[in-house]
Structure formats: structure tokens, C-alpha cells
N, C-alpha and C positions, 0 to 999 in steps of 0.2 A: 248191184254190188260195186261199190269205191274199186279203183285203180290205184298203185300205187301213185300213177302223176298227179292224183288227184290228193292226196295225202302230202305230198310233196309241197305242192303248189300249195295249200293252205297253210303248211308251214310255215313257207317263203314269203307269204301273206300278211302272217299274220307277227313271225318273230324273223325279216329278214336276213337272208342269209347274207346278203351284200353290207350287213354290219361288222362281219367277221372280221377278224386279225388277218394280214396279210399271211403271216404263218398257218392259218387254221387249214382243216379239211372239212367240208361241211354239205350238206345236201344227200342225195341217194349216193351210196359210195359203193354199194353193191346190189346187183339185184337186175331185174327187167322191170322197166316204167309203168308196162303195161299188163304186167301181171294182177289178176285181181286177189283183193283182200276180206277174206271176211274175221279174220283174226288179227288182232297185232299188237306187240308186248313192248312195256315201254322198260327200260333200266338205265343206268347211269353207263354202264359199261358193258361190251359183248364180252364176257366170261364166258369159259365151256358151262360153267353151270348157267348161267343164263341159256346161253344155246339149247342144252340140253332140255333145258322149262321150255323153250319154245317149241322143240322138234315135237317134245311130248304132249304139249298144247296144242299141235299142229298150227301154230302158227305162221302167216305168210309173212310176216313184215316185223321187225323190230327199228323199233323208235330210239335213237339213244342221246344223250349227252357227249360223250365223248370219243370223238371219230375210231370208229372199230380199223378205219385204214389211216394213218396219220403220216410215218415217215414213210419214202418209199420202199415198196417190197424188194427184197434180190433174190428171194425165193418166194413159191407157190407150190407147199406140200403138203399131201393127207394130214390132219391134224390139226393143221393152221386156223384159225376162226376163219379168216377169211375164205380160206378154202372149204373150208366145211357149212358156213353160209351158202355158199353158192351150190355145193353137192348135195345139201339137203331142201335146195330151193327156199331160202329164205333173204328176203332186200332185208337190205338196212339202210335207212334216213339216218344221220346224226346233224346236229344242229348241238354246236357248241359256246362259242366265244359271243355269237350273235344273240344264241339264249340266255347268257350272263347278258348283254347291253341291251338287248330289247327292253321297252316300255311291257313291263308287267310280266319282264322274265324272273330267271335264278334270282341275283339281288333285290329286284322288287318283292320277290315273296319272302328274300331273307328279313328285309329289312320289317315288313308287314306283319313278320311272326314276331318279332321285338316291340311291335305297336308303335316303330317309331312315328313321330308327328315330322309336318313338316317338310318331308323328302325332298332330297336336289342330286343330279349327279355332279361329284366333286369333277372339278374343273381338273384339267387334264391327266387327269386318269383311264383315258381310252375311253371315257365312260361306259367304264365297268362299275365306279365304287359309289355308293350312296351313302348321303350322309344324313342324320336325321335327329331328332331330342326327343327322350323320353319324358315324357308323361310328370313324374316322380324322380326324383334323382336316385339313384342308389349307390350303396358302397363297391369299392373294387372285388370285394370278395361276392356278394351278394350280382351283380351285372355277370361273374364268371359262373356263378351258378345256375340261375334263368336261363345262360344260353345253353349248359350243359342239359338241363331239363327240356329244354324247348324244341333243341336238335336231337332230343333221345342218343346222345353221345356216349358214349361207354368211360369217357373220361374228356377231359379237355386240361391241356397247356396252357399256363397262364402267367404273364408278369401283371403282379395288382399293381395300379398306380398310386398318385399320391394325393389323390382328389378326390371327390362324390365324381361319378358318372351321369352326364347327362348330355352331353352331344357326344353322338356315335357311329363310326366309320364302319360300311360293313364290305364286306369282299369276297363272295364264297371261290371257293378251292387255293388256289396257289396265289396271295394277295400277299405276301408278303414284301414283294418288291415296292407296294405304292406307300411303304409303310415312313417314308420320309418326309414325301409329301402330305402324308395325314399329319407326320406331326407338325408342319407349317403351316398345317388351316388351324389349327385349335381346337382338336377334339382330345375328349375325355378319354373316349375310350376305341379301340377299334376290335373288330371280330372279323376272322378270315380262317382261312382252310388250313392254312401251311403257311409257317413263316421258317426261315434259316435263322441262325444263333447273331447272326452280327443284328440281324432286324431285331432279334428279341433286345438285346446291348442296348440297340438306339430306342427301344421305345422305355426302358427300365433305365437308363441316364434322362429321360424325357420327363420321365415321372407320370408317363398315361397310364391306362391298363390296355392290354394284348391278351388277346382271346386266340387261342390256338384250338379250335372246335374239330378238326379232319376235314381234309377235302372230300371225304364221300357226304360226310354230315352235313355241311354246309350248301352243298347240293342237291342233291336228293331231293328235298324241300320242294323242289319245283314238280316234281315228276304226279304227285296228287294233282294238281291242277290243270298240267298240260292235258291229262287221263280225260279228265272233267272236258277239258276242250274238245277234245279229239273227238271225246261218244257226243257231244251235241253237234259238232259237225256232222259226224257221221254215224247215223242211227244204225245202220246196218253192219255196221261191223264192231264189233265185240274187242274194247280195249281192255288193255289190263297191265298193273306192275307187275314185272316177273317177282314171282316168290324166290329167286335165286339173287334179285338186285339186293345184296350186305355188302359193306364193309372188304375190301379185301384184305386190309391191316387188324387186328384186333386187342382191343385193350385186356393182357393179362393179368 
């Protein structure tokens, strides 16, 4: 039976965690290393409902995207995820900022669901953002709709630009901020998680289109594939997405 350092360490392997933002939190953030695993659940985020899918799955180890410990704690009490991870004996791995920059992470699979050709990481964007051309050009309205189809989004945000779409900037969850510098490479069109109103202003004076998809939509994407890694690495242990990993915002 796998070990958590064993789980770890193929992570660290395979999607470095020494890529991370100096900000991030990333690696086993709770748990014992040498605990074994014959269960483990993967979701974008530790939710009570997740927790809850796991305790009932009996699962040892949850996988996530986004560090279940991030800012520092000033309390440790009954109810807390983190507290309640560790009372109910369950690690948590997260692997965040480094799963967006890894070769064949988050962006790699955002960008592979759009069929873009071509892939490059834009130039200094942490390389996080990938840029790419479609296939077919399509209209501003038509590029916002594909990706709302393709993310299975409940809706998406969007400034239509003033052009066909066909070089396209992509940036899952909060990409908002690189959104000045896409517009000084020359892309048509960009898609990301979360953008703020002044980024929406610059890309709608720009004349691009902006794809406002949700940062759980735009993420997520990865979590089928990492699934697929994890059970070929390890036959013996039984992966799975929690049925509880939705949406925490919801389109009314």
C-alpha cells in the first residue's frame, strides 16, 4: 500500500512544487507522511462538504488545488477544516500555483480543451498564461459560447471584442491582473477565472473579447486528468473526485 510520502513525492515529481509563487502554500500541509493510503479524493478545494465525502468514503488523503492552509492560522478549533482534517485522520496534499505552471498542468489542459494549436507560455507572466490559435477563427459571441459549453459553466462574463477570434490567451482562476499585458502581445481574445471591472474597461477600450468563465470552471478541468495520473501511478489505491468538489458561487 502507497504512503502518503509517496504520493507526495510523485507530485513533486511530476508537477514541481518549487515552481510555486513565493506567496503560495503548497505540498502536505496536513496530515502524517507516513500514514498509509488506500483511498484518496481529489477536489479543487477542502469544503465541509468535501470533508464530509471523504470521512464517508473513508478516505486517507485528500488531493487539492487550493491550499486548505494558506494564510497563517491565530486559531485551531473544533469545526475548522483544518482541525477537523486532522481529528478525523485525514492528509491533505495541495499543489496549487505550480499546477497552473507546470508542463501539462491547469493551463495546459485549459488551453487543450479549446484545441488551441501552437502553445507557448506568454512571456512574463510568471508563466502561468498560455497563448495559443485556433484552428478556425470564430466570432466574439460564438469563442464566448464554446468556452461556456466546454467549461460546463452555469454562465460566463463577457466583453465581445471587435474582431474574429483567433489568437487566444488563457489563464484559469484569478488571470485577471495579466490582462494588460495580453493586451500588448496581440491576442484576440483572452479567457480566465476572474477578472475586476477596471480589467474588463481595458480589455472593452482594447477592442479584444474577455472571457469571464469562474475560477472553479476554469480549474477543475485539471482534476480528471491528475485522477488518471494518480491510479496509473498507483494501482493500489483507489482515486476518486469528490462528488462534493461544485462551484461554491452559483449562477442564479
Amino acid at each position: 500500500m502507497a504512503k502518503v510520502r509517496e504520493i507526495l513525492k510523485w507530485m513533486d515529481k511530476t508537477y514541481p512544487f518549487a515552481l510555486a509563487e513565493e506567496y503560495d502554500n503548497c505540498g502536505l500541509l496536513i496530515g502524517d507522511a507516513e500514514r498509509e493510503v488506500s483511498r484518496c479524493m481529489l477536489a479543487l478545494d477542502v469544503t465541509k462538504d468535501v470533508l464530509e465525502d471523504a470521512v464517508r468514503e473513508k478516505a486517507d488523503l485528500i488531493v487539492t488545488h487550493h491550499p486548505v492552509i494558506f494564510n497563517p492560522l491565530k486559531r485551531f478549533c473544533a469545526g475548522d477544516i483544518p482541525y477537523e482534517c486532522i481529528r478525523r485522520g485525514i492528509a491533505v496534499i495541495s499543489s496549487h500555483t505550480c499546477l497552473d505552471k507546470a508542463e501539462d498542468g491547469v493551463n495546459d489542459v485549459l488551453a487543450k480543451l479549446l484545441s488551441l494549436r501552437d502553445v507557448s507560455v506568454l512571456e512574463n507572466a510568471d508563466g502561468i498564461v498560455r497563448v495559443g490559435v485556433l484552428e478556425n477563427a470564430r466570432s466574439p459571441y460564438e469563442f464566448a459560447e464554446t468556452c461556456k459549453a466546454l467549461l460546463g459553466a452555469g454562465g460566463v462574463r463577457a466583453v465581445l471584442g471587435k474582431c474574429p477570434v483567433k489568437t487566444v490567451a488563457v489563464c484559469s482562476g484569478a488571470g485577471g491582473s495579466f490582462t494588460e499585458l495580453i493586451l500588448s502581445y496581440g491576442c484576440d481574445a483572452y479567457l480566465t477565472g476572474e477578472v475586476k471591472h477596471h480589467e474588463a474597461v481595458m480589455a472593452k477600450n482594447a477592442g479584444i473579447t474577455l472571457v469571464d468563465a469562474g475560477h472553479f470552471e476554469t480549474e477543475t478541468v485539471v482534476l480528471p486528468k491528475l485522477t488518471e495520473e494518480l491510479a496509473a501511478a498507483f494501482p493500489e489505491v483507489e482515486f476518486s473526485i469528490s462528488e462534493a468538489n461544485r462551484p461554491v458561487m452559483e449562477w442564479l
